[in-house]
C-alpha positions as CSV (number, residue, x, y, z in Angstrom):
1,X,-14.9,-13.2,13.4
2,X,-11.6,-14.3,11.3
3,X,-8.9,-11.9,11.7
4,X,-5.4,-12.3,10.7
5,X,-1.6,-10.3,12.4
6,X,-0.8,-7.2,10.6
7,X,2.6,-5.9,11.3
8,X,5.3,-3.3,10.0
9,X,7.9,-5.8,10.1
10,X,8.7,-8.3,7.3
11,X,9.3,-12.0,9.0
12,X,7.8,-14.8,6.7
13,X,7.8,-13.8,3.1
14,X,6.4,-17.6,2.3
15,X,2.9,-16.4,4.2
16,X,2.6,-12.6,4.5
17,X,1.1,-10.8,2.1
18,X,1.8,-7.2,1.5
19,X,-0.7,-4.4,2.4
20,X,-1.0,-0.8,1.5
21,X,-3.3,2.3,2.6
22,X,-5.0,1.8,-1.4
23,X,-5.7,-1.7,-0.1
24,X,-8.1,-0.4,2.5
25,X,-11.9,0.8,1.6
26,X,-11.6,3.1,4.5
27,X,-8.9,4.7,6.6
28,X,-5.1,4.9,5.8
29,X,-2.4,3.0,7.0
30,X,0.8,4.8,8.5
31,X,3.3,2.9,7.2
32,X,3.5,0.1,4.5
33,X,2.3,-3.0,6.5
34,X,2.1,-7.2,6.1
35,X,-0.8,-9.5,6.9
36,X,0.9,-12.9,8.4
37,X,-1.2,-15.7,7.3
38,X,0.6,-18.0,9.5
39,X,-1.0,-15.4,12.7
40,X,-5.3,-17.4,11.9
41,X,-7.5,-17.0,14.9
42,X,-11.1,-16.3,15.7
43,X,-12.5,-13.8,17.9
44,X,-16.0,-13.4,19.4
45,X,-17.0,-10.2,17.7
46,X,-18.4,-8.5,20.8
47,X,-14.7,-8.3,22.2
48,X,-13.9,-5.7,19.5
49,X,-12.9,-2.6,21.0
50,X,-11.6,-0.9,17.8
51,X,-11.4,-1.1,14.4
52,X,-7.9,0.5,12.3
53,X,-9.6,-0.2,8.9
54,X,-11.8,-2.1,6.8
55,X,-10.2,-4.5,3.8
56,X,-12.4,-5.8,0.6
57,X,-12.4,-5.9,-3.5
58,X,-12.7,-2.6,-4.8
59,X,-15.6,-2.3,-7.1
């Protein structure tokens, strides 16, 4: 599995991109929040405990 840093905090404007709670298919985000692309790793899927929401295109 990809996944990317999300944070509250604003650091590197050149690689974050911003996200909101309408951003997410399902659940809310507390606060407005920032994926850091410069934060790309990989993850064995089976060592996810918890999931805070789910991205994607709107249809």
């Amino acid at each position: 599995m990809i996944v990317l840093k999300i944070t509250g905090s604003s650091h590197f404007k050149e690689f974050q991109v911003e996200l909101e709670g309408k951003d997410l298919l399902r659940r809310k985000l507390r606060k407005k929040s920032f994926i850091d692309c410069s934060s790309i790793f990989t993850v064995e899927k089976s060592l996810v405990i918890k999931s805070i929401g789910e991205g994607g295109l709107k249809r």
